[in-house]
PAVEXPA-637420 format. One record per residue (C-alpha): x, y, z; residue in three letters. Coordinates in steps of 0.2 Angstrom, whole numbers, m for minus. Layout:
BEGIN
xx	yy	zz	res
X	Y	Z	ALA
...
END
This chain:
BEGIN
xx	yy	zz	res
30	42	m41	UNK
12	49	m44	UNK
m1	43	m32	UNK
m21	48	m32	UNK
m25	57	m19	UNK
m42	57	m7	UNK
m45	66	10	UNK
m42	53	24	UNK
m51	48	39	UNK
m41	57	53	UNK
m47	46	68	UNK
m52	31	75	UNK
m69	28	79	UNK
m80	14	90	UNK
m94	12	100	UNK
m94	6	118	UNK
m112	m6	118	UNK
m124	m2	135	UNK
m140	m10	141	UNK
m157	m1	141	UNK
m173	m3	133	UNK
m174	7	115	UNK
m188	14	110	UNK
m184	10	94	UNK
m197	m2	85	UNK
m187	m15	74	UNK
m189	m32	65	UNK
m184	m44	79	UNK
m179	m56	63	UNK
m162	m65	64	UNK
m157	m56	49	UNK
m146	m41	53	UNK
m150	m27	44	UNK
m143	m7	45	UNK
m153	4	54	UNK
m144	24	54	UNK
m136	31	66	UNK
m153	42	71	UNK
m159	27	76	UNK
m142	23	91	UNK
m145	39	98	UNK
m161	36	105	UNK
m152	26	119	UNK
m133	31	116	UNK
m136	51	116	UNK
m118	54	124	UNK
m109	45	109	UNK
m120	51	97	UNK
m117	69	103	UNK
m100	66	101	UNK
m100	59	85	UNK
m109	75	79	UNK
m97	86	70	UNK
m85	74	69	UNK
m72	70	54	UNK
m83	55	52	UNK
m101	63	52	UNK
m93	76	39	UNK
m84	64	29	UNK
m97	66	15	UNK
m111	79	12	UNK
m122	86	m2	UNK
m116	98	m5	UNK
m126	115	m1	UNK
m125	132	5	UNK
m122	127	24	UNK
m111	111	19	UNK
m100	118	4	UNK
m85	130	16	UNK
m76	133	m2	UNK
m79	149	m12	UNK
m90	149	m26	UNK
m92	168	m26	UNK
m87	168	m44	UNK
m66	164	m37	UNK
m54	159	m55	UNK
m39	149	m50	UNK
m26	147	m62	UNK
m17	129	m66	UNK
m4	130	m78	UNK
m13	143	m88	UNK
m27	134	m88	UNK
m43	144	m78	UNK
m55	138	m68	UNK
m73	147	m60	UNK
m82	143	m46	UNK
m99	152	m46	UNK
m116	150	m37	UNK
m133	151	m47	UNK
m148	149	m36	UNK
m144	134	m22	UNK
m133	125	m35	UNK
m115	127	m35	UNK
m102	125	m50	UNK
m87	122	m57	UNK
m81	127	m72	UNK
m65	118	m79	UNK
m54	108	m92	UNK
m65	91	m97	UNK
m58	74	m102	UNK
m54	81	m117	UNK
m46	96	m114	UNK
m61	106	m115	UNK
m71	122	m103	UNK
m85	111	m97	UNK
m96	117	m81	UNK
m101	105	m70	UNK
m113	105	m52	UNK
m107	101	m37	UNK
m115	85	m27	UNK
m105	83	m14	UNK
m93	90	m2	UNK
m78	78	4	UNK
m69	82	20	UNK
m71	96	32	UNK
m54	102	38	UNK
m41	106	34	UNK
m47	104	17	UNK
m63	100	7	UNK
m65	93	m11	UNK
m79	90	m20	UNK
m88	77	m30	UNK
m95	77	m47	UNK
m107	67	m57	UNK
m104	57	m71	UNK
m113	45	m81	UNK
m110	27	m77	UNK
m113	29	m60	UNK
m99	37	m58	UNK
m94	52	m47	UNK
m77	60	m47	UNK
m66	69	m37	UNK
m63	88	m43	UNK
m41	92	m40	UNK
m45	108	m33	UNK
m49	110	m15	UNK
m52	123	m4	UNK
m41	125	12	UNK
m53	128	28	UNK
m36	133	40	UNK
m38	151	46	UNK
m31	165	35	UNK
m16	170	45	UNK
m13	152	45	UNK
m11	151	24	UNK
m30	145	24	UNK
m46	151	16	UNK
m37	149	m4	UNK
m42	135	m17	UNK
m27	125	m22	UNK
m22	113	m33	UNK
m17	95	m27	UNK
m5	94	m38	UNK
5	109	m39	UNK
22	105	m46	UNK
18	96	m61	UNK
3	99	m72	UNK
m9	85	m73	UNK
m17	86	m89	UNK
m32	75	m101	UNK
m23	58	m103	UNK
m14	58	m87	UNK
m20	43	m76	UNK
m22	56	m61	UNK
m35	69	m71	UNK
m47	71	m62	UNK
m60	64	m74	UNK
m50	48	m73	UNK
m52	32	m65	UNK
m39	33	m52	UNK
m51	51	m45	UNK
m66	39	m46	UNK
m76	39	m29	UNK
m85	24	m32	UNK
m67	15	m30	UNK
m53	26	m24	UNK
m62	34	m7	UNK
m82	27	m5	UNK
m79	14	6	UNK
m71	25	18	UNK
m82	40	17	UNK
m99	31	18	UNK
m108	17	29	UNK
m112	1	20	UNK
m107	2	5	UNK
m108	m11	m10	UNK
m97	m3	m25	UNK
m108	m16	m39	UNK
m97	m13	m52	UNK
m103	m20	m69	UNK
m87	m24	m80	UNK
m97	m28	m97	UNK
m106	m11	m95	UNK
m95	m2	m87	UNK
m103	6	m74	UNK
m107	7	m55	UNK
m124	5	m46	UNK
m116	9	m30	UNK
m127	9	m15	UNK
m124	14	4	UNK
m135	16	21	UNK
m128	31	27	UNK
m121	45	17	UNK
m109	48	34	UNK
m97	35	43	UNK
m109	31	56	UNK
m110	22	70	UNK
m114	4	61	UNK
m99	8	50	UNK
m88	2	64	UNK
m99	m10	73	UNK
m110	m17	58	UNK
m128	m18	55	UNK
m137	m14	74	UNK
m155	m21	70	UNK
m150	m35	81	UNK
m144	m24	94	UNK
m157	m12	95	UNK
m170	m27	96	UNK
m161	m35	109	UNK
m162	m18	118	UNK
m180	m17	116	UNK
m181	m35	124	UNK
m169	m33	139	UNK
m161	m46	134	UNK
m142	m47	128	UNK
m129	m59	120	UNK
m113	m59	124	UNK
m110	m45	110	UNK
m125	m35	114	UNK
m131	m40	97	UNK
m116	m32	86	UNK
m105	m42	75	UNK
m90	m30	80	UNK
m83	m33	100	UNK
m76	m16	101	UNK
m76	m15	120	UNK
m64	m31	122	UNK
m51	m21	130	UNK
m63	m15	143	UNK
m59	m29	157	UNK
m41	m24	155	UNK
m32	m11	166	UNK
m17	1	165	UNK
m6	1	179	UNK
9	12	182	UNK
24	4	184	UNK
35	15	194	UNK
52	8	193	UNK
49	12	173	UNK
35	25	174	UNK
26	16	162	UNK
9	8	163	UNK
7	m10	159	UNK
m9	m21	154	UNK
m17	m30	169	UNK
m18	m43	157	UNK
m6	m51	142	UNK
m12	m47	125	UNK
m15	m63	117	UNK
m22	m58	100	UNK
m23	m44	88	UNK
m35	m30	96	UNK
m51	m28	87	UNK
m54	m12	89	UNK
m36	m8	76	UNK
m41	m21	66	UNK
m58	m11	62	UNK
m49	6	61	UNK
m38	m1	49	UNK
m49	m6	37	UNK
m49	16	31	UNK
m35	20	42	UNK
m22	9	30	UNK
m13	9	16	UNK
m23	m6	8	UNK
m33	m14	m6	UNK
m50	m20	m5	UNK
m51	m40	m8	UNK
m69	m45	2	UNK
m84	m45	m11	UNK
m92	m40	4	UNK
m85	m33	22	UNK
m89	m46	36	UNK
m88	m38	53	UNK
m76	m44	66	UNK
m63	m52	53	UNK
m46	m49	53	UNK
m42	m35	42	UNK
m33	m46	29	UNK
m47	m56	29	UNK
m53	m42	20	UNK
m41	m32	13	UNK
m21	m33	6	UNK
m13	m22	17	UNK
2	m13	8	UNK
20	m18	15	UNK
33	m4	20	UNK
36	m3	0	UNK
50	11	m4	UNK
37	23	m12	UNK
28	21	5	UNK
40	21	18	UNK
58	24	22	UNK
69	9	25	UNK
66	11	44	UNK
46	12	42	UNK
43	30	44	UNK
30	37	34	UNK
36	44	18	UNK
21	41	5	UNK
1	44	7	UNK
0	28	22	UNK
m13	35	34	UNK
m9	27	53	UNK
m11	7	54	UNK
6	3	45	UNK
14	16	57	UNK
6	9	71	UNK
7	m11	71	UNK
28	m5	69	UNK
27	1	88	UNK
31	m6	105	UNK
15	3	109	UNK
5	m10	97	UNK
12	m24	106	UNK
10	m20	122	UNK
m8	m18	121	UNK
m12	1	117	UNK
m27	4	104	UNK
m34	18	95	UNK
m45	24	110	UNK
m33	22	122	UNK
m28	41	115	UNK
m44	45	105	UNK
m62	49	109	UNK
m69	35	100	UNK
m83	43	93	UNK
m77	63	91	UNK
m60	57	89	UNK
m52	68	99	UNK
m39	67	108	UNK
m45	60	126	UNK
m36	71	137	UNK
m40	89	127	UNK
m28	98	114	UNK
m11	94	121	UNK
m6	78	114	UNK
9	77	127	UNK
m6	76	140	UNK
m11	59	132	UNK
7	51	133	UNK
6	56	153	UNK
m11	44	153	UNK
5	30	154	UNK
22	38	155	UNK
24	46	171	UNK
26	66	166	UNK
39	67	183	UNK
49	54	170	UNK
47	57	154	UNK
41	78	156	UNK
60	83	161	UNK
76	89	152	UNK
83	73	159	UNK
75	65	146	UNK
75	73	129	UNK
87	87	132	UNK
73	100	129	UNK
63	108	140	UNK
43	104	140	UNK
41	122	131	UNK
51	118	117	UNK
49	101	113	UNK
33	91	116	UNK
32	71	115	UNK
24	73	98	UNK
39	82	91	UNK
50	69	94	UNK
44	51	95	UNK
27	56	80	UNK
36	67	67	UNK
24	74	55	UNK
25	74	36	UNK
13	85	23	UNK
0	78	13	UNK
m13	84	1	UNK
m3	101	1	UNK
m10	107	19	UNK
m13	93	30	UNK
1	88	41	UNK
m2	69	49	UNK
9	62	62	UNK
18	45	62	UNK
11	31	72	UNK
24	19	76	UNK
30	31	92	UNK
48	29	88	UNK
64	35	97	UNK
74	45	86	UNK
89	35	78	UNK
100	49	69	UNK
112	35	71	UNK
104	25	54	UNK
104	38	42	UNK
121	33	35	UNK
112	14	33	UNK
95	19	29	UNK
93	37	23	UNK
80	39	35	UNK
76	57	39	UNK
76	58	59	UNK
65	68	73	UNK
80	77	78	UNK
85	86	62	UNK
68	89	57	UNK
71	103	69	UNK
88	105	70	UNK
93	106	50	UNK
108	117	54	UNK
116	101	61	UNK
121	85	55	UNK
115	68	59	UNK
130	62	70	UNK
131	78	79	UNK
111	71	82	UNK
116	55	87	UNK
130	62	97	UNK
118	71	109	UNK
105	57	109	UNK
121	48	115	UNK
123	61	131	UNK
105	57	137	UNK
108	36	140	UNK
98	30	123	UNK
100	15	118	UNK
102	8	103	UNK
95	m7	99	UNK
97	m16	82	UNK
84	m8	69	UNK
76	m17	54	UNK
79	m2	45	UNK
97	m8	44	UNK
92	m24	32	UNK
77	m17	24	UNK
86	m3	18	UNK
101	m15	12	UNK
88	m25	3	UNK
84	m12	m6	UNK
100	m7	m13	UNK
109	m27	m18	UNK
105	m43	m16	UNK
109	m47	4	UNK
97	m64	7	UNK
113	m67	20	UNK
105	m52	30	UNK
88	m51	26	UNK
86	m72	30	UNK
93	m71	51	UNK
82	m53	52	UNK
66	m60	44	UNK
67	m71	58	UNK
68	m58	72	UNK
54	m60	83	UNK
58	m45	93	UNK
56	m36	77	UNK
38	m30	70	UNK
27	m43	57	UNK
26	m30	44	UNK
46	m26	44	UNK
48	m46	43	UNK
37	m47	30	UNK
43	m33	17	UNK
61	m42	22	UNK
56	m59	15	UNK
50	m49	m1	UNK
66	m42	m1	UNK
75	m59	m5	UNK
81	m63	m22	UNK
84	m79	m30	UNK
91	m93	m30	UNK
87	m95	m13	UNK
99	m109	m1	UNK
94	m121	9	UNK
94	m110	23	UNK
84	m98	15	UNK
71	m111	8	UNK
70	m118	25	UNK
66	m100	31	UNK
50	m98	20	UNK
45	m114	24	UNK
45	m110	42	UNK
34	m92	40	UNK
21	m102	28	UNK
14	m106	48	UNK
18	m92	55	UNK
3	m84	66	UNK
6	m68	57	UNK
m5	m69	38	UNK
7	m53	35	UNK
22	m65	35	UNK
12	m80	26	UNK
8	m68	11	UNK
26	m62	9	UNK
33	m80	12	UNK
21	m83	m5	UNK
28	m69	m13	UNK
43	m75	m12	UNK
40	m93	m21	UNK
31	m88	m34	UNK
45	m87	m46	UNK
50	m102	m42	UNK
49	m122	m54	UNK
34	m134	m50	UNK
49	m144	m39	UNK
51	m133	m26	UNK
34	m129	m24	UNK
27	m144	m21	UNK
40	m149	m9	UNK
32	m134	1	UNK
16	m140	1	UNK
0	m130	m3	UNK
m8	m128	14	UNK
m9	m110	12	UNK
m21	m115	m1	UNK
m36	m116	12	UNK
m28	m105	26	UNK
m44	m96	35	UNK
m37	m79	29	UNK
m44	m74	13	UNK
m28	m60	6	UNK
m17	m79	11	UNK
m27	m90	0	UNK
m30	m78	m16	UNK
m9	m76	m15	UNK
m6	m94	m13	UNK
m18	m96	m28	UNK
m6	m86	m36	UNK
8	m96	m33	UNK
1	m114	m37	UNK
m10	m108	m53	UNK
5	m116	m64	UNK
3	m132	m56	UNK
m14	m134	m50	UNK
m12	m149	m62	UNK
0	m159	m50	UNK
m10	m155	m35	UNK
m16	m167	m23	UNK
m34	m171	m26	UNK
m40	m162	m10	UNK
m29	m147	m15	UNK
m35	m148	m30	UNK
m53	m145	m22	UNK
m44	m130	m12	UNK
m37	m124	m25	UNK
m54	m121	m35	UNK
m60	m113	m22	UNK
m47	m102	m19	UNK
m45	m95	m37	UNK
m62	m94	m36	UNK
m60	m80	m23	UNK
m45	m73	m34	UNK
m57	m70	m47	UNK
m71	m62	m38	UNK
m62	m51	m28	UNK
m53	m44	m45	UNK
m69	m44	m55	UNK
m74	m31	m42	UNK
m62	m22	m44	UNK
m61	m22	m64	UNK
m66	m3	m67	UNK
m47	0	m66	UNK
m35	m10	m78	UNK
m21	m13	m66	UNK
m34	m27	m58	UNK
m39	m33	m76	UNK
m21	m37	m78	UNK
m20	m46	m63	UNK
m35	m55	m68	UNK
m26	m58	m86	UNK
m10	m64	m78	UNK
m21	m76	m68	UNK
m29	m85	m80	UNK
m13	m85	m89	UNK
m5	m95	m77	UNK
m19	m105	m75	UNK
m15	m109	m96	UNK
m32	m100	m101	UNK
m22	m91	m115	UNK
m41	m85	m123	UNK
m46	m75	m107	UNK
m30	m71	m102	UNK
m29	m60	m119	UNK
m49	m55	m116	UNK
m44	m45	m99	UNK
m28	m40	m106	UNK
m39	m31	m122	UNK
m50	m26	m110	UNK
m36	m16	m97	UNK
m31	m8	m114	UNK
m50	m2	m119	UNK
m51	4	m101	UNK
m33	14	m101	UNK
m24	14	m120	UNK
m8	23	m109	UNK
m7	8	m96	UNK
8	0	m101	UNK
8	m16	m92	UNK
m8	m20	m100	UNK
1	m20	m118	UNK
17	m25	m111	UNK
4	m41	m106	UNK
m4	m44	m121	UNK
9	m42	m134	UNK
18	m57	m122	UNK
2	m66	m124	UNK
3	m64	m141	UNK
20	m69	m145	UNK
16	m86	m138	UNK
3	m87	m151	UNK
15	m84	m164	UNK
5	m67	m170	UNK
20	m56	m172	UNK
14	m46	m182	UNK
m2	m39	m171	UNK
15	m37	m158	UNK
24	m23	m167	UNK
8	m15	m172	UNK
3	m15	m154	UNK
20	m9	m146	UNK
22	4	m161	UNK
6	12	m154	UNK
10	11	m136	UNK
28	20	m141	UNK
16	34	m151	UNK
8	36	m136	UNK
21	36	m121	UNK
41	37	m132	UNK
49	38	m116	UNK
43	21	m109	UNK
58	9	m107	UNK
48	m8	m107	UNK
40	m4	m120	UNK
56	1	m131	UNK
64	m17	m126	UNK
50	m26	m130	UNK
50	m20	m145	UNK
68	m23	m148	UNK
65	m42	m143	UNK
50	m42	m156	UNK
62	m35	m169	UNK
74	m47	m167	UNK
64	m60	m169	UNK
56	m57	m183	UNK
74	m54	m192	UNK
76	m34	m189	UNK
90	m37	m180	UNK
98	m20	m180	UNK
82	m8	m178	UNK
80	m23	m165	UNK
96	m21	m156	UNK
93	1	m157	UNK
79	0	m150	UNK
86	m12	m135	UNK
101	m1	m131	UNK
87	13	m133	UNK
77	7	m119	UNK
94	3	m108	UNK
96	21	m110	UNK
80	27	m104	UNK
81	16	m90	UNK
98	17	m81	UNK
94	3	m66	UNK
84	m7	m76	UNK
98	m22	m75	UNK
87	m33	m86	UNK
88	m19	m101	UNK
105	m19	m101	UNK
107	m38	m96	UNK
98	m42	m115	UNK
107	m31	m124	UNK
123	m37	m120	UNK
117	m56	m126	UNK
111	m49	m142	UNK
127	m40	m144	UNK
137	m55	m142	UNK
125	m66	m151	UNK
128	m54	m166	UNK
146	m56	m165	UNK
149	m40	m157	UNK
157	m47	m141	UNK
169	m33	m139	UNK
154	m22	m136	UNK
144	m34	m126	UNK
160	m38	m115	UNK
162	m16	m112	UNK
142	m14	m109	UNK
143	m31	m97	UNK
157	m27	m88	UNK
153	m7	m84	UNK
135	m15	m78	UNK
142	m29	m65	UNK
153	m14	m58	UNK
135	m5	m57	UNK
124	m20	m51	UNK
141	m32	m43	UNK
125	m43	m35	UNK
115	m45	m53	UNK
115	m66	m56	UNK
112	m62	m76	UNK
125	m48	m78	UNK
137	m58	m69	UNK
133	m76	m76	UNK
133	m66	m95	UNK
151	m57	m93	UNK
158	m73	m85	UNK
155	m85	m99	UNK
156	m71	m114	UNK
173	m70	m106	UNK
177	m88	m106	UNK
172	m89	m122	UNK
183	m76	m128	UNK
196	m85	m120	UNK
200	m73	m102	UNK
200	m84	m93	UNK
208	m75	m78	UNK
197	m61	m81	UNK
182	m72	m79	UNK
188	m82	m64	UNK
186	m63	m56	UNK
169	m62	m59	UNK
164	m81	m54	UNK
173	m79	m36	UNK
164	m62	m36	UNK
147	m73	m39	UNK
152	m87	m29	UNK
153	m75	m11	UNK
135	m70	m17	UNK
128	m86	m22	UNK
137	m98	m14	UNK
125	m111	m16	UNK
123	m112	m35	UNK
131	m127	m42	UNK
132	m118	m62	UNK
145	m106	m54	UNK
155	m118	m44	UNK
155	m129	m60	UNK
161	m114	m70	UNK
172	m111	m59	UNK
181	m127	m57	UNK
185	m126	m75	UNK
191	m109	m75	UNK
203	m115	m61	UNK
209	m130	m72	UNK
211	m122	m89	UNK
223	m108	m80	UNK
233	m123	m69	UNK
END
């Protein structure tokens, strides 16, 4: 899978608030306002001389002849055939390269975009707009492979028309990366013109990025007089009172102190060091970081069943997994909060002996290596690549387990370095050295991903001892129909501390008939976390109707918050969709098709856009607009599978049964898992009279998908009614062991069992 790709944020960053006068003069107003960090460095000069020259400082420049590191001495780089200069004239820099329309176009460089080990540049483009250029310039040394341009996509060219040009919206600063790379910024996206007027305070992430506006602060300062904050909305120094003390029975150093909350400080650092979304119209300082932004689950493009970084994640899904997390560590526990470095110097291994005890944990006794040639790093934060040079380290701190590939497929620490051996000969030596093996969510989430296992993912949801985010991408895991026991489960995480495990619990139910959730109830609807409230919106859109009055109330004012915080981010068609399937649930069929016509005008190549309307549109009985819609997605993208099916139903409705019925068994064909491809055209094989053929296609797809409800449910009753009864018995006890609670298949059963008797 194709994703866009940014430089990241490489470290954490906070401010530890002091006393002392400033001789900074500031409104004393009780509005907060932003102030620069020039202005905190009139009484904070340590920290801002550590903050100088850091990833953060650098994070964006304009771009000039000390800024810009790349070389624009007239250097080509070659893409495909297709060439591209980068030239100086006077203090300008350019680059000359392919345009959104395939064309040589030369553009000027505004601003650099990172610092090492990699910088990109930005472009500017009417609208508002600035861009992200794909070539980048490797800063490493050269005997490193550095000092080269390259292409961030080197294996597959990515031309005009692809969703990942670089002209396109998903290289668009003003969305993809600004909020990260800048302080204070407000995107003010217009979605009827179509353009940005974005703004920010500070072209840098700055002090105020992390502790918010510091007017308040600084005129406190001047006063002598502090609040319990020191006049900042963000409390970064709330770990201060508590102490690490070495245990040494363990070797390891515990808190002086339980944690009882989520720390701050992670919270803060996650809203750019996550795999997220933005949601908030407008950051508030000191929320919770889904109060403010959808954090992504361990999804399979992102991370391996066991949670180790595989996609473009960054650090905090990595790091709420760990045993670290729990037990109270933070980001600046191991970082220089303000240069980001690491606290102890170079040598990460020297961070680690802060709180395990290097006589312990610094011996062949306990990794099998010696400190020369293994450090802690190497083992318990594997590194992957990204971005073609920049190798990042995973954040959950985990002991090897070669013994879950089998489960999982997971790669493991060991045989990153040892890839002439195998995984058990791995686990075989982590054997020798006493480690235990605890049980791993891994085991469940990577079954979950494979076939329809509620019966494992249900008991494991449920393990406390087991991090909220694994719990969570468990509960989406669960397939319908759900049993008692698994209803009762969801019901249970809808209060759940955790908002991680609410919004996956309301993922979960959103399939389900206006029965069941009621019987839930619609507290989530007003839960004081924002990501909560815009999912349960979701989820009771289709009967808001049948609310109680008061949730009725709460429910305005939670779709209210769903449609704002999608508006916003309307400049790409993925969020228009949302927006469309919103207010089609909400049975506003006219703006429904309005957004769905719009993600179209924004992206004519984004399928589920069309895929959306021409549904839409079916359920105003316009067929024909339909076919002509579906006909000019196909001319623009053949290969597309959901496209080709739904042109197939749309066929068949309108009486072309047979072009219907080729283009169905077409898109089963271009899609080999898509059960629900090959699901439909098995019905309208049968329904044609062909049951032969729907029995063979029906029956080689159960052996392939043995947990799919639909294929099995089809071949069973085609079967009865071609009088195999035997036959289908088979494939009802084979649905019965996986859905033990569905009365259809006992029924069907029972009669099976009588007509053989």
């Amino acid at each position: 899978m194709k994703v866009s790709i940014f430089t990241p944020l490489l470290v954490a960053f906070a401010l530890a608030a002091c006393g002392g006068k400033s001789e900074t003069s500031v409104s004393t107003s009780s509005a907060t306002h932003f102030i620069g960090s020039t202005n905190c460095s009139n009484c904070h000069e340590s920290q801002y001389d550590d903050w100088r020259g850091s990833h953060h400082e650098l994070a964006m420049q304009v771009a000039n002849e000390t800024t810009v590191l790349g070389d624009f001495d007239d250097a080509v780089f070659d893409y495909f055939g297709k060439k591209t200069r980068f030239i100086t004239r006077g203090d300008k820099f350019f680059v000359v390269t392919e345009d959104a329309a395939g064309l040589e176009t030369e553009y000027v460089v505004a601003y650099t975009f990172g610092v090492t080990p990699l910088q990109q540049y930005l472009v500017e483009f009417p609208g508002g707009r600035m861009q992200a250029l794909p070539y980048s310039w490797d800063t490493r040394p050269t005997a490193d492979g550095g000092k080269r341009w390259f292409h961030l996509y080197p294996d597959e060219y990515i031309g005009p028309g692809d969703e990942l040009h670089w002209t396109g919206r998903y290289q668009n600063w003003n969305y993809m990366c600004a909020e990260c790379h800048s302080t204070n910024l407000e995107m003010r996206y217009d979605s009827g013109t179509d353009t940005f007027a974005t703004t920010y305070s500070e072209l840098s992430v700055g002090c105020e990025a992390c502790h918010g506006p510091g007017s308040k602060h600084v005129a406190q300062a001047a006063a002598s007089v502090f609040d319990s904050r020191y006049g900042l909305a963000m409390d970064l120094g709330e770990h201060t009172p508590s102490r690490w003390i070495m245990n040494p029975i363990s070797g390891i150093a515990e808190r002086s102190d339980p944690l009882t909350h989520p720390p701050q400080e992670a919270e803060s650092c996650g809203r750019c060091h996550a795999r997220r979304g933005l949601i908030a119209t407008a950051y508030e300082y000191g929320k919770p970081l889904a109060d403010t932004h959808l954090l992504a689950l361990l999804d399979e493009h992102l991370y391996f069943s066991d949670g180790q970084i595989k996609g473009e994640v960054y650090v905090y899904g990595s790091f709420i997994q760990s045993r670290m997390y729990r037990a109270g560590v933070t980001c600046s526990d191991c970082h220089n909060p303000h240069s980001g470095s690491l606290r102890t110097g170079v040598t990460p291994s020297n961070v680690c002996s802060q709180c395990h005890l290097p006589s312990k944990f610094v011996s062949t006794e306990h990794s099998g290596h010696s400190s020369t040639d293994a450090t802690c790093v190497d083992c318990h934060m594997a590194a992957r690549t990204y971005m073609g040079v920049d190798d990042r380290r995973d954040h959950s701190f985990r002991i090897p387990r070669p013994d879950l590939h089998g489960e999982t497929s997971a790669p493991n620490a060991c045989n990153n370095c040892h890839a002439d051996k195998d995984a058990a000969w791995a686990s075989a030596a982590l054997e020798t050295l006493g480690v235990t093996r605890r049980p791993h969510y891994g085991t469940a989430i990577a079954a979950g991903r494979q076939q329809r296992t509620n019966e494992v993912l249900t008991p494991a949801s449920a393990n406390k001892d087991f991090p909220a985010i694994a719990r969570a991408t468990m509960l989406t895991l669960l397939t319908p129909p759900f049993s008692e026991d698994e209803m009762a489960a969801l019901r249970k995480v809808l209060s759940d501390p955790d908002p991680l495990l609410r919004i996956a619990a309301l993922r979960s139910l959103r399939p389900f008939p206006a029965e069941i959730k009621l019987s839930i109830g619609s507290a989530t609807l007003s839960d004081p976390v924002l990501s909560v409230r815009i999912q349960s919106a979701l989820v009771f859109a289709d009967v808001r109707d049948l609310l109680p009055l008061e949730q009725t109330r709460a429910f305005g004012r939670a779709a209210e918050e769903y449609r704002a915080a999608y508006t916003m981010l309307s400049s790409t068609p993925d969020a228009t969709v949302n927006l469309g399937n919103f207010e089609l649930a909400n049975g506003n069929m006219a703006r429904a098709i309005s957004h769905f016509e719009r993600a179209l005008k924004i992206d004519p190549g984004y399928a589920p856009a069309r895929l959306n309307l021409v549904d839409a549109l079916r359920q105003t009985q316009n067929e024909a607009r339909v076919e002509e819609l579906l006909l000019q997605g196909i001319s623009l993208a053949p290969g597309n599978a959901a496209l080709r099916h739904a042109l197939g139903l749309a066929l068949v409705r309108t009486g072309q049964t047979e072009a219907g019925v080729d283009e169905l068994r077409l898109a089963s064909e271009l899609e080999p898992t898509g059960q629900r491809y090959v699901y439909v055209l098995g019905v309208a094989l049968n329904s044609l009279g062909q049951q032969s053929a729907a029995l063979d296609l029906l029956g080689r797809a159960y052996q392939k998908f043995p947990a799919d409800y639909d294929i099995g449910w089809a071949l069973a009753t085609i079967l009865r009614d071609s009088g195999d009864f035997e036959r289908a018995l088979e494939v009802v006890e084979q649905l019965a062991s996986d859905y033990p609670d569905d009365l259809n298949i006992k029924a069907l059963g029972d009669w099976l069992v009588a007509k053989i008797k």
